[in-house]
C-alpha positions in Angstrom: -11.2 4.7 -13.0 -8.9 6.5 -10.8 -5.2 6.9 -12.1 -3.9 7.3 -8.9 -5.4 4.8 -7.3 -4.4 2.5 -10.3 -1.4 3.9 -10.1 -0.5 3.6 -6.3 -2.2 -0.6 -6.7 0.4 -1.5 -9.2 3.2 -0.5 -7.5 2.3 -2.2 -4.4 1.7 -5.3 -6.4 5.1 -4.7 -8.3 6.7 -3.8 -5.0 5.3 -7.1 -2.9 6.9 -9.0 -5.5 10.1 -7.4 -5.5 10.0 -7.6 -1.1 9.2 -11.6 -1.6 12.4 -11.7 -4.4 14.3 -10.5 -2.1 13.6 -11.3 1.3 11.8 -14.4 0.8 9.6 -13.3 3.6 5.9 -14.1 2.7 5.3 -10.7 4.7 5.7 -8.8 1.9 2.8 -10.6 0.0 1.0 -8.3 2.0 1.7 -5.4 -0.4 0.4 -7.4 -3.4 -2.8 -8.7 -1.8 -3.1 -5.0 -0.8 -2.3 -3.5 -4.2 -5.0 -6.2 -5.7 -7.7 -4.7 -3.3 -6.9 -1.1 -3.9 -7.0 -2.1 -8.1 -10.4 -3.6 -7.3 -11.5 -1.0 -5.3 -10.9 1.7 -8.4 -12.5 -0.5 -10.7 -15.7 -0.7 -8.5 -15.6 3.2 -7.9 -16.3 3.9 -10.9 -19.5 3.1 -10.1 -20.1 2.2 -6.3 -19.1 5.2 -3.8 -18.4 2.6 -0.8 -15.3 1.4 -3.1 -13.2 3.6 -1.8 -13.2 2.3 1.7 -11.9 -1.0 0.0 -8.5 1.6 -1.0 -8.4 2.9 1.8 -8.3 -0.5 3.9 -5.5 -2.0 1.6 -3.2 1.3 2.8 -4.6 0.3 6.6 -3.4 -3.3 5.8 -0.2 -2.2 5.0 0.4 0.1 7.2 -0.8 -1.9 10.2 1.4 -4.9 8.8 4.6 -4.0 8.0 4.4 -0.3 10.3 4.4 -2.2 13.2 7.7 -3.7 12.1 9.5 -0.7 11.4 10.6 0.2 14.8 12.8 -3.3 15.1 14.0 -2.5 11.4 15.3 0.9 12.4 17.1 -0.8 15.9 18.8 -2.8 13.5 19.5 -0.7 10.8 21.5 1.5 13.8 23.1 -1.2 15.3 24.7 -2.2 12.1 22.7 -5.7 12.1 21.2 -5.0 9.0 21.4 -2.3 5.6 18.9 0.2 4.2 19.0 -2.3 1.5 17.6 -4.9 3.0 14.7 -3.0 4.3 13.5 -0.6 1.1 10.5 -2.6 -0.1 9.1 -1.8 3.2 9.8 1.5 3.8 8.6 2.1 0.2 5.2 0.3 1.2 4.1 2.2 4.2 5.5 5.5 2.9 3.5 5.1 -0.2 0.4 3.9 1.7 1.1 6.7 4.1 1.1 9.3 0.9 -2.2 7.4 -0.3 -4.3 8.3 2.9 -3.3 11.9 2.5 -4.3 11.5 -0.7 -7.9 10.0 0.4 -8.8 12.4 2.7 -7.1 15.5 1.1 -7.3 15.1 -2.2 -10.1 12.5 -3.7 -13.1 13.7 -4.6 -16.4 12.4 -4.5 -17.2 10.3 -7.2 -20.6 11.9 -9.3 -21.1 8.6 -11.5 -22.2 6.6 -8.6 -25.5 4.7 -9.0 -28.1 5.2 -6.6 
């Protein structure tokens, strides 16, 4: 399996978790459905080249979900409506998924086990 994408899975999962603690939004469930996907997506790439699409669309998911949010967070976080505090879990989600798709395109290579 791949660490990284093992790696970058759990700590959306961990991360979702933390969001829903704190906020109570069920938005942030997003990260853990999304870090469940990119875990079963590195499982299955181990074997099965089209897995990786599966990563990639868990760091679309994310960054389509909680991305589009992130301009009204920054309008509040300047007009003093709201902290950096209250808005980490997401900026931690869509900068990690952001880091992930450079990652995909830049730096994962193309899996030889595959079964044809």
């Amino acid at each position: 399996m791949n660490t990284i994408i093992l790696i970058y899975g759990g700590l959306l999962i961990v991360l979702g978790i933390v969001g829903y603690i704190q906020s109570g939004s069920a938005t942030s469930f997003i990260g853990s459905a999304a870090g469940v996907l990119a875990i079963v997506g590195a499982y299955l790439y181990q074997t099965q080249e089209w897995a990786k699409w599966l990563c990639f669309a868990a760091a679309l998911a994310i960054i389509g979900g909680l991305g589009a949010r992130l301009p009204g967070a920054f309008s509040k976080i300047s007009a003093g409506e709201a902290t950096l505090g209250e808005y980490w879990v997401r900026f931690s989600l869509v900068g990690l998924s952001l880091l992930f798709i450079v990652y995909f395109f830049f730096g994962l290579k193309q899996n030889t086990n595959t079964a044809s």
